[in-house]
C-alpha atoms as an extended CHARMM CRD file, in Angstrom:
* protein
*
       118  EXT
         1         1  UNK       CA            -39.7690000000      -19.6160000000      -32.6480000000  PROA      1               0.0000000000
         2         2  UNK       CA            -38.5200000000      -21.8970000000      -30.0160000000  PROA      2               0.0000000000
         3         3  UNK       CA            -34.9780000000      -21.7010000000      -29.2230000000  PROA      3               0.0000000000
         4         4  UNK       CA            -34.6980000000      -24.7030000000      -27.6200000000  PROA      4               0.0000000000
         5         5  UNK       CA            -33.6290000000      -27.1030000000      -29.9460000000  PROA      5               0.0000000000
         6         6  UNK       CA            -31.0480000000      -24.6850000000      -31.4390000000  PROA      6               0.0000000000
         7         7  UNK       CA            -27.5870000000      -25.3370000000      -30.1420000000  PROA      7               0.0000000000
         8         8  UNK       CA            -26.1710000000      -22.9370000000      -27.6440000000  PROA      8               0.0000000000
         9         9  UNK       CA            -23.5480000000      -21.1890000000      -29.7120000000  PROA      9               0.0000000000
        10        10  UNK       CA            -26.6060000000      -20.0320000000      -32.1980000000  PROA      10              0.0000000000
        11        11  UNK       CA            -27.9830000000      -17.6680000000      -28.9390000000  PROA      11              0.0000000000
        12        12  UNK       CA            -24.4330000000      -15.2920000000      -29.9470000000  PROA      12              0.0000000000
        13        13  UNK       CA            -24.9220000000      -12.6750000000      -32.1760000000  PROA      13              0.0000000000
        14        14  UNK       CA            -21.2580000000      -13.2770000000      -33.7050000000  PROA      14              0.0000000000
        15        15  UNK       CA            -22.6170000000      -16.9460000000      -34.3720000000  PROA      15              0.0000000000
        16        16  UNK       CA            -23.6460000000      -15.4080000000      -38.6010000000  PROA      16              0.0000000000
        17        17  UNK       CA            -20.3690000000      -13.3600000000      -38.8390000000  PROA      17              0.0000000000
        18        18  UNK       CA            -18.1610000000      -16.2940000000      -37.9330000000  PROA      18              0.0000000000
        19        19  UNK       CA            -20.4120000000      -18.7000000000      -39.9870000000  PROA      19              0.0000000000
        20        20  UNK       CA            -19.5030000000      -15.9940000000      -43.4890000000  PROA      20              0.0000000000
        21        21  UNK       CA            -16.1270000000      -14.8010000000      -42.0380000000  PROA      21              0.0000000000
        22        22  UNK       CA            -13.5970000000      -16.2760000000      -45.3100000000  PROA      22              0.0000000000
        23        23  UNK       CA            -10.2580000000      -16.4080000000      -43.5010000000  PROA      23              0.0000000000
        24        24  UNK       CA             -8.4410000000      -16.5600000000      -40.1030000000  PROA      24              0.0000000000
        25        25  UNK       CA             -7.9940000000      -12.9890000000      -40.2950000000  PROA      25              0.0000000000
        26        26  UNK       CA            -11.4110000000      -12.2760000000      -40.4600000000  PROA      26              0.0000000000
        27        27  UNK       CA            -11.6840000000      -14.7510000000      -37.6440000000  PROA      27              0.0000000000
        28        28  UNK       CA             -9.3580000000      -13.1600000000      -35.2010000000  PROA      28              0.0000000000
        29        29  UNK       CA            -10.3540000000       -9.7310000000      -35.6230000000  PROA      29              0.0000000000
        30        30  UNK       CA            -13.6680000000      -10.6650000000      -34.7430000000  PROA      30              0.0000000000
        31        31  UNK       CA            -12.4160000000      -12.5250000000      -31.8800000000  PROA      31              0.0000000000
        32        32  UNK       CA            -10.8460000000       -9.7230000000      -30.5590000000  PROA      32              0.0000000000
        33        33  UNK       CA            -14.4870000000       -8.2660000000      -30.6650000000  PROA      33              0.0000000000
        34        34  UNK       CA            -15.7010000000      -11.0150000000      -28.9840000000  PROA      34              0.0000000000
        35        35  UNK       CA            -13.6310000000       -9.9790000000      -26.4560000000  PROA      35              0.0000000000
        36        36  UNK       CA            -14.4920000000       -6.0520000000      -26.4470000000  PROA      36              0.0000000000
        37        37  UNK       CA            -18.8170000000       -6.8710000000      -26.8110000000  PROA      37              0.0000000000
        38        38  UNK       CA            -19.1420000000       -9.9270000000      -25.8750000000  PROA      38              0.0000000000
        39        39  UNK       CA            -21.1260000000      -11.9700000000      -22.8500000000  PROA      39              0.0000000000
        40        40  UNK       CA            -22.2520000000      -15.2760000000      -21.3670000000  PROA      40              0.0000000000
        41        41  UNK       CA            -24.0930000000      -15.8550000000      -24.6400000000  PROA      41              0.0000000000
        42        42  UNK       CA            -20.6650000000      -16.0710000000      -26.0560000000  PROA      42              0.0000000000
        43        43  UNK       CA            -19.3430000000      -18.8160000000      -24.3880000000  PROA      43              0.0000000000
        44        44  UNK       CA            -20.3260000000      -21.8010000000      -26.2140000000  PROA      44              0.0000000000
        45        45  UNK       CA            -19.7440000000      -20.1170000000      -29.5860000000  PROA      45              0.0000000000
        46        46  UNK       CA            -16.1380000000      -19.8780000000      -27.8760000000  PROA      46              0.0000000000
        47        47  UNK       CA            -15.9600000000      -23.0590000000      -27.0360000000  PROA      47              0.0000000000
        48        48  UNK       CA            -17.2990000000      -24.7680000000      -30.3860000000  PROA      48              0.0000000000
        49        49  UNK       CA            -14.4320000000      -22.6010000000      -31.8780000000  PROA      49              0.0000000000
        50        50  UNK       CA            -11.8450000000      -24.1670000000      -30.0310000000  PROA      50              0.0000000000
        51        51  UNK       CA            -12.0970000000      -27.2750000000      -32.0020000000  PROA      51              0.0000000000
        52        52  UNK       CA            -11.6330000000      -25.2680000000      -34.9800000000  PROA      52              0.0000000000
        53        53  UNK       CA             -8.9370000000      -26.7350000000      -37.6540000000  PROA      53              0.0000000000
        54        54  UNK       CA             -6.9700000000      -23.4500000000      -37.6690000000  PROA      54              0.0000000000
        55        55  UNK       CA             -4.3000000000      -23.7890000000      -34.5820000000  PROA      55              0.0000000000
        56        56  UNK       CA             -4.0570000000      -20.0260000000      -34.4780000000  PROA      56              0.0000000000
        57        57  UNK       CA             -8.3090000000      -19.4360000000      -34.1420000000  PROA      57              0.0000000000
        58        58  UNK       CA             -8.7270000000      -22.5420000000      -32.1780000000  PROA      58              0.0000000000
        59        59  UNK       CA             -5.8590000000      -20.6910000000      -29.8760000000  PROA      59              0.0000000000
        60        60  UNK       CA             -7.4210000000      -17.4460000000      -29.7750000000  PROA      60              0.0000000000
        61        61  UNK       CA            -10.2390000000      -18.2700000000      -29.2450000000  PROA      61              0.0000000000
        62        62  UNK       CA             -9.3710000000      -20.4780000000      -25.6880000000  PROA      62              0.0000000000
        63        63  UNK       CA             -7.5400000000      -17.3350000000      -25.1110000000  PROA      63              0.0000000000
        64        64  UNK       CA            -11.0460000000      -14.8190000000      -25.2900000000  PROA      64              0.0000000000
        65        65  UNK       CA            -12.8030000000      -17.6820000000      -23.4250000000  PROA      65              0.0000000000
        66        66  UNK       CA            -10.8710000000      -17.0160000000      -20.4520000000  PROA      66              0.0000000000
        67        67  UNK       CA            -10.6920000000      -13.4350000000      -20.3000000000  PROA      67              0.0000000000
        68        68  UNK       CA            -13.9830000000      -13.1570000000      -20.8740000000  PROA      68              0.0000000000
        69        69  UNK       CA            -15.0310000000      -15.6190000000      -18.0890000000  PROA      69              0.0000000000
        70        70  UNK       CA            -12.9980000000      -13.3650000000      -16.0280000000  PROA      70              0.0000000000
        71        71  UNK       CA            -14.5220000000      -10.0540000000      -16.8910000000  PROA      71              0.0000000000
        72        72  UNK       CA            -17.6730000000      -11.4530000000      -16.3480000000  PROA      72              0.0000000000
        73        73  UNK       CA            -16.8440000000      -12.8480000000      -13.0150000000  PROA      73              0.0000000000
        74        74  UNK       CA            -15.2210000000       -9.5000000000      -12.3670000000  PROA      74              0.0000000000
        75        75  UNK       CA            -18.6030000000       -7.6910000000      -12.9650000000  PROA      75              0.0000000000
        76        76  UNK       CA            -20.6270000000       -9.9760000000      -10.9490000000  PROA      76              0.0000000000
        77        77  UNK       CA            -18.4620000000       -9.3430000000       -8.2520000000  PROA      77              0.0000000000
        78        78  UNK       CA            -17.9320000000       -5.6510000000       -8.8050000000  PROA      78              0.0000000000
        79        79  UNK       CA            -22.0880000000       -5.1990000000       -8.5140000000  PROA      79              0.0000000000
        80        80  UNK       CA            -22.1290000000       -6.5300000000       -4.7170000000  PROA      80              0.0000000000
        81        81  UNK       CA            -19.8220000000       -3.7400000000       -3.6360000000  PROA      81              0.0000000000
        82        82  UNK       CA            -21.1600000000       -0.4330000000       -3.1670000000  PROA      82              0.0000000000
        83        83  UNK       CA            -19.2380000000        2.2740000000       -5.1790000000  PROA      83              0.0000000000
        84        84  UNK       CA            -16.5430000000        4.2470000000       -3.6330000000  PROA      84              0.0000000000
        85        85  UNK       CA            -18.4300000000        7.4890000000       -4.5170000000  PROA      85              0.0000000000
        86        86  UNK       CA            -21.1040000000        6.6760000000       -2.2220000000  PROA      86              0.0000000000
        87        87  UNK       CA            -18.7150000000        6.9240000000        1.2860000000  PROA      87              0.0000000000
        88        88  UNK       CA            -17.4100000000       10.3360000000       -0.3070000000  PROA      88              0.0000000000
        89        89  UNK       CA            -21.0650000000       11.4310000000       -0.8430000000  PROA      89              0.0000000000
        90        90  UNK       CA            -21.7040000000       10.3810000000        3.0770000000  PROA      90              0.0000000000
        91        91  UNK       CA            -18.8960000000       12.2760000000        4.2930000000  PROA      91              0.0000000000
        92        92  UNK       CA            -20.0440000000       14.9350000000        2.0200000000  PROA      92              0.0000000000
        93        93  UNK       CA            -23.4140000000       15.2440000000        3.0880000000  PROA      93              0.0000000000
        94        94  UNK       CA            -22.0730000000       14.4180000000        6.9580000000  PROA      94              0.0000000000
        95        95  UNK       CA            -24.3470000000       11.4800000000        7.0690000000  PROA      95              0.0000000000
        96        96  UNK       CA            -23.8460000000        8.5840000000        9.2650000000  PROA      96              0.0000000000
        97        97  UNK       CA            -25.0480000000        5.1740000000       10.2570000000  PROA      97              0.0000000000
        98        98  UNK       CA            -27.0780000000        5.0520000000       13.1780000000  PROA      98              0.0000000000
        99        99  UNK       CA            -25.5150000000        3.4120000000       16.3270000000  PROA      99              0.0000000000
       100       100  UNK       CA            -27.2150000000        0.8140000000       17.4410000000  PROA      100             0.0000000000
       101       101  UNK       CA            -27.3540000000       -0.2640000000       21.1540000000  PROA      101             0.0000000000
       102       102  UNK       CA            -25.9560000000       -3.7780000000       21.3680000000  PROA      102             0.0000000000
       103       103  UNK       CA            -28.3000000000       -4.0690000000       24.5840000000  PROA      103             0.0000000000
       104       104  UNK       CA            -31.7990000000       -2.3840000000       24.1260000000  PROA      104             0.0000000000
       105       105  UNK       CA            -33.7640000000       -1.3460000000       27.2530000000  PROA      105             0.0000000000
       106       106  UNK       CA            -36.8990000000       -3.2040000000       26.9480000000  PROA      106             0.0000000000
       107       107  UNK       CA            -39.9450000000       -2.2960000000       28.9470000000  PROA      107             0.0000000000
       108       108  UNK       CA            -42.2990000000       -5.2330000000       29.8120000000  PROA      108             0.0000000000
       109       109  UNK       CA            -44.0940000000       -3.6230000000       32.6350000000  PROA      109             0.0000000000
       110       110  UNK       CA            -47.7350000000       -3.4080000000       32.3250000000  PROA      110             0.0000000000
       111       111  UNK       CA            -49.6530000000        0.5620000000       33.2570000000  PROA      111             0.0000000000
       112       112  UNK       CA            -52.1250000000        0.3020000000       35.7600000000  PROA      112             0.0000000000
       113       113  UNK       CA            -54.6710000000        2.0780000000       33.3430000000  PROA      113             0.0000000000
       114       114  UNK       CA            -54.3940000000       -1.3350000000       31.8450000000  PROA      114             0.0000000000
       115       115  UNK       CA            -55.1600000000       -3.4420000000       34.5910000000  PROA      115             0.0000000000
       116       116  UNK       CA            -58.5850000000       -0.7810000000       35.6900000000  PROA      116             0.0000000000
       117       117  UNK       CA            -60.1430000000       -1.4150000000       32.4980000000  PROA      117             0.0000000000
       118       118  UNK       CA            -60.5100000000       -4.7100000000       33.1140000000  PROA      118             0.0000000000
């Protein structure tokens, strides 16, 4: 099946329970699950619920786009740090970075054994 020509909000998998959900309380409860499970899949089913005719889902559901944006920029962002655990672990193990020399001594002299053989 190609998922291409679907629309966006049909790649959530609250897309069905929204689509047979009978009242705004169904709605908002599984908004607020949205919020709990939910990814960047989500998104667009977010945003084609915005233009909802019910003030109070349409609302709500602005509202879970934006937190959820911000969780998942908050994960993204959490993954490039390295975990606090790991400097305790360090300490722990009394490992440490090896220094560097900012100025290497380089040798470029050549050994006479070198210049004999040829």
């Amino acid at each position: 099946m190609n998922d291409g020509f679907l629309p966006a909000y049909y790649h959530s998998i609250f897309f069905q329970l929204f689509r047979y959900a009978s009242d705004d309380d169904s709605k908002l409860i599984l908004l607020d699950q949205v919020l709990e499970l939910g990814d960047q899949k989500e998104i667009a089913l977010l945003e084609e619920l915005e233009c909802m005719e019910s003030l109070e889902v349409s609302t709500r559901a602005y509202w879970v786009k934006t937190k959820l944006l911000a969780r998942i920029e908050a994960v993204a962002h959490a993954s490039e740090k390295l975990p606090m655990s790991l400097c305790f672990l360090y300490e722990e193990f009394d490992i440490h970075p090896p220094k560097i020399d900012s100025e290497p001594e380089l040798d470029f002299e050549l050994s006479l054994e070198l210049l004999i053989n040829e």
